[in-house]
C-alpha positions in Angstrom: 63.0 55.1 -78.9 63.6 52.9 -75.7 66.8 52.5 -74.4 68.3 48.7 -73.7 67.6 49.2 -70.3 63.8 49.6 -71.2 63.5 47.2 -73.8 61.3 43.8 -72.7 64.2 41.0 -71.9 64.4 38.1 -73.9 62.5 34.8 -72.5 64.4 32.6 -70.3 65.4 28.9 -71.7 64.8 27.2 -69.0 64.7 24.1 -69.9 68.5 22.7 -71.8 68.5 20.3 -73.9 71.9 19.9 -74.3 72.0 18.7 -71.2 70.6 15.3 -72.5 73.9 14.9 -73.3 75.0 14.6 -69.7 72.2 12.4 -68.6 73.1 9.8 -71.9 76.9 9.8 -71.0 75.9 9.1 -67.1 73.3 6.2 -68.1 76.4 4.8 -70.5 78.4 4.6 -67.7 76.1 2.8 -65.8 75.1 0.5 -68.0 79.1 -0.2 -69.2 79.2 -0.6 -64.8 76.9 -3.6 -65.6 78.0 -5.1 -69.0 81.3 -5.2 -67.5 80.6 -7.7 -64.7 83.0 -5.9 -62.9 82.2 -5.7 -59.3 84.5 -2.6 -58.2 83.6 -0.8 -61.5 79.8 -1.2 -60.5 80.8 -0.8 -56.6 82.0 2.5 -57.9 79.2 3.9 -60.1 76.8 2.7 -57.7 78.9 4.9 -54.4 79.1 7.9 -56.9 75.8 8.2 -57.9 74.6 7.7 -54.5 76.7 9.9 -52.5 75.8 12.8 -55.2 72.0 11.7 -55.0 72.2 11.9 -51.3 74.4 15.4 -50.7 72.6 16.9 -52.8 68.9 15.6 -51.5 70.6 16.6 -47.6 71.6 20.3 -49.0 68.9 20.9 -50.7 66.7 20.1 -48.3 68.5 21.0 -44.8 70.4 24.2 -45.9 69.2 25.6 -49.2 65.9 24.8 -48.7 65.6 27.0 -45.6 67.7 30.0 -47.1 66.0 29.8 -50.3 62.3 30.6 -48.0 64.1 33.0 -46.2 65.0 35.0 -48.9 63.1 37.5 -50.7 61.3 36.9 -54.4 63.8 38.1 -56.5 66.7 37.2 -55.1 64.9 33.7 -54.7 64.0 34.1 -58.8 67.4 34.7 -59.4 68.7 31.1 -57.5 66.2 29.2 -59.0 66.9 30.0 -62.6 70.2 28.8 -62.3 69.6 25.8 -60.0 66.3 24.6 -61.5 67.6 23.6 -64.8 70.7 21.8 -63.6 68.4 19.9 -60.7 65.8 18.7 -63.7 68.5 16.6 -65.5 70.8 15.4 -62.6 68.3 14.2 -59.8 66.3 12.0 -61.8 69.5 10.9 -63.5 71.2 10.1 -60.5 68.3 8.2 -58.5 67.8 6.1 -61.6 71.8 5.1 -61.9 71.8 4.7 -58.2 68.8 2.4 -58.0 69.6 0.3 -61.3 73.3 -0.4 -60.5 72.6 -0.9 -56.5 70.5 -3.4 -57.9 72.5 -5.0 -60.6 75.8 -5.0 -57.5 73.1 -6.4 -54.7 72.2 -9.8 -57.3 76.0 -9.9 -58.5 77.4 -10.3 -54.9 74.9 -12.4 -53.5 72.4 -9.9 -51.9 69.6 -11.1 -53.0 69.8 -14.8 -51.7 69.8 -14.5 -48.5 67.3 -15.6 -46.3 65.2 -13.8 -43.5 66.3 -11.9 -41.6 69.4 -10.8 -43.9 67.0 -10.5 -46.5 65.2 -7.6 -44.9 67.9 -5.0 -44.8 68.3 -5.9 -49.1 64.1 -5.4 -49.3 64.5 -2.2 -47.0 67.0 -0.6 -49.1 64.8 -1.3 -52.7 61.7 -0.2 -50.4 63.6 3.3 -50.0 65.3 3.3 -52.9 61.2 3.1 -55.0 59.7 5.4 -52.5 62.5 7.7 -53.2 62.3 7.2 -56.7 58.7 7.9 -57.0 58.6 10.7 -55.3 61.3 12.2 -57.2 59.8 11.3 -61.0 55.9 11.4 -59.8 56.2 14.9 -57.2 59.9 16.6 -57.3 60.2 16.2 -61.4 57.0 17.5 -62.6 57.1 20.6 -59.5 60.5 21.2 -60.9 59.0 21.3 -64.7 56.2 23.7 -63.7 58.2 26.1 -61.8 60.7 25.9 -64.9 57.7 27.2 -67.1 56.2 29.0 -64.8 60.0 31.1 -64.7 60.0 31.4 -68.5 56.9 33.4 -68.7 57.6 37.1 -69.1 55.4 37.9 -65.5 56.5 34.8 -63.3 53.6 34.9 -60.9 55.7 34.7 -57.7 53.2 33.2 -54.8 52.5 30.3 -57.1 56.4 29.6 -57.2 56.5 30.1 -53.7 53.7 27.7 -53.5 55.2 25.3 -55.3 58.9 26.0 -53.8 57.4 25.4 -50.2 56.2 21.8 -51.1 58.7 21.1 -53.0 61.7 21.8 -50.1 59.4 19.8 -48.2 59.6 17.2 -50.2 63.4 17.1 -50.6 63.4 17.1 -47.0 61.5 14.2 -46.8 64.1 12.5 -49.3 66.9 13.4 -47.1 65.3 11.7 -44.2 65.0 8.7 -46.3 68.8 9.4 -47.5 69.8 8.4 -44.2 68.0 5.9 -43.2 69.3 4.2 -46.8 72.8 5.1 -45.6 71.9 3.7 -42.0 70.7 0.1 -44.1 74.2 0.5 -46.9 76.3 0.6 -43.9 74.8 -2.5 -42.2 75.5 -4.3 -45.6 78.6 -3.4 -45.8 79.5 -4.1 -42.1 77.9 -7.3 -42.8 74.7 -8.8 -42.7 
């Protein structure tokens, strides 16, 4: 008979569900930001979303990202199946609250009015803000999905997920970058324009 400490362990869930419920109460929030017509209410959910969007994007990709390739497999294994699952909800969640309502406070104030050149920082920030956004659903989302399943199988093949890890911090670097010069273009706005 095998002991417990022998016995094959259980398949990793990966991928919540429940955590749908986060992402629906976020996105009602949001969309009561913009129902409401309220322009500190949206000011706020708009500032939230972003600054999480954006520390998270500049740790992951300055200071965990480099750790996390430092690291050996295992110990990388066990960071990922506790960050991966929390990252597939909130990311997307937050880029698409951040996007909407930064557009929704942009028209409601005026933003998108103006003429040339004022116009330009407005069409910089939404050129960012879609770049950033499809890079996140089109790369980061579906690397973060496979990696997810990829964990889940009962012999994770490990180069692949360093494969895929490599590209993937990459990648968040490359949203970080982009982070900044969006914060560089919202603090212009806000300066004035």
């Amino acid at each position: 008979m095998a002991s417990i400490a022998e016995a094959p362990a259980a398949p990793v869930r990966l991928i919540r569900l429940e955590y749908l419920w986060y992402v629906a109460l976020a996105l009602a929030v949001m969309v009561a930001a913009i129902v409401s017509q309220d322009i500190w209410f949206l000011n706020w959910v708009h500032v939230m979303s972003g600054v999480l969007w954006t520390g998270i994007d500049l740790f992951m990709g300055f200071v965990l990202g480099p750790i996390l390739r430092s690291m050996d497999v295992a110990a990388r294994k066990q960071v990922l199946l506790r960050l991966t699952p929390k990252m597939l909800f909130a990311m997307p969640t937050l880029a698409i609250i951040t996007g909407t309502a930064g557009w929704f406070l942009a028209s409601d104030l005026g933003y998108t009015d103006l003429a040339w050149p004022q116009i330009g920082w407005i069409y910089g920030a939404l050129v960012l803000v879609t770049l950033m956004t499809i890079q996140g659903l089109g790369y980061l989302l579906p690397t973060n999905l496979r990696v997810c399943f990829e964990l889940q199988k009962q012999q994770p093949d490990g180069a692949k997920i360093g494969r895929l890890m490599s590209g993937y911090f990459y990648a968040v670097a490359a949203q970080g970058l982009m982070q900044v010069a969006i914060i560089v273009i919202m603090a212009r706005i806000v300066a004035g324009i």
